[in-house]
C-alpha angles and dihedrals in degrees: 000000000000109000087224127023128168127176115188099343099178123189128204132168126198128214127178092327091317122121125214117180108207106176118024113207098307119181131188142128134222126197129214116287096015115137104216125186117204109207131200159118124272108285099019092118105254099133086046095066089037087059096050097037078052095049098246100112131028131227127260081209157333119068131291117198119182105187096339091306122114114242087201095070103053116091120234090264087054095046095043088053087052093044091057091035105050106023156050139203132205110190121190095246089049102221100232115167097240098218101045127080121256084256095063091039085061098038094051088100097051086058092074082041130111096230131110102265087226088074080054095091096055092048085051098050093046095049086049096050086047087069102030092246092122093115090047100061111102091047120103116251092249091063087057128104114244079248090051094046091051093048081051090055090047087057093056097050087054106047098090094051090246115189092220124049110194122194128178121201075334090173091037100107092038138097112241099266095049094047091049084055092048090052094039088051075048099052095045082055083062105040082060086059095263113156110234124196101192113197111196149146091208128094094197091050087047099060107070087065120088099236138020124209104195114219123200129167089338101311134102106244097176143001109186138155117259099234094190117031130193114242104213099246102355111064116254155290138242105226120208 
């Protein structure tokens, strides 16, 4: 069974009596541990379907299934619990609160958890060390690099073990050598088994995912494997 798996998801937003279709009947599936990229121009579509895909959005149409389950009958309680519970997200501007340390930056989504607040250090501190922002972690967010701010937010998307990492233009506010070290932190995720959605505009950037889905005006116009992919840092790789 596909962890994800969408036929004919449409999208459509309505201002002021003007319609404006987003997404036109896409389909695709994506298995466990499989590290996508989704490409495309400004306005294709592309964060659209991440935000659905994410649960931040819902659907005008067409069928979502995460893990067999239809999306479209859970109610938005029940989509917000599966969302913290299950995935994370990275942004380009990295959505760090200013006047709060990089370990309540990270702990921010433990605080809508179940656990007892007391398991929330060591889940810190692990999330931190998985990015190499241990010594970072009594500074405030603002005396942060824009690198470090996005490993921090890194962090935070990982700290409740999610199955899915999202990360939209997740280099896009970087120089070059930050954002290498932000796809290489990316591909280890993967290599753990960690599933990756990778929403980008850049070929470069898309090619240290495994596969590329090509979004143009709303439609899907390729989905293809990646048969070398860059490795952050370190060349690159033929894939089977």
């Amino acid at each position: 069974m596909p962890l994800i798996d969408v036929k004919n998801l449409c999208k459509t937003y309505e201002n002021e009596d003007v319609k404006t279709t987003a997404l036109h009947g896409v389909s695709f599936s994506l298995e466990k541990g499989e590290f996508l990229a989704i490409m495309g121009p400004s306005g294709s579509g592309k964060s659209t379907l991440m935000h659905i895909l994410g649960l931040l959005e819902r659907s005008s149409g067409g069928t979502f299934l995460l893990d067999g389950r239809d999306v479209s009958e859970l109610s938005d309680d029940e989509l917000a619990g599966l969302r913290n519970k299950r995935i994370g997200f990275v942004f380009q501007a990295f959505n760090l609160l200013p006047k709060t340390t990089v370990e309540e930056n990270v702990e921010l989504p433990l605080l809508y958890d179940e656990n007892p607040i007391e398991k929330n250090g060591s889940r810190i501190a692990a999330a931190l060390k998985s990015v190499d922002m241990t010594h970072r972690a009594k500074h405030y967010s603002n005396q942060l690099s824009g690198g470090e701010k996005q490993r921090v937010a890194i962090a935070r998307a990982l700290v409740n073990d999610p199955d899915i990492v999202f990360a939209d233009e997740p280099t896009g506010n970087l120089d070059s050598k930050s954002g290498l070290q932000v796809m290489r932190i990316l591909q280890k995720m993967n290599d753990a088994g960690r599933t990756i959605i990778l929403v980008t505009h850049e070929t470069s950037t898309a090619e240290h995912a495994k596969r590329i889905v090509r979004v143009v005006d709303g439609h899907i116009v390729s989905d293809e494997p990646v048969r070398t992919r860059k490795i952050a840092g370190d060349g690159e790789e033929t894939l089977k």
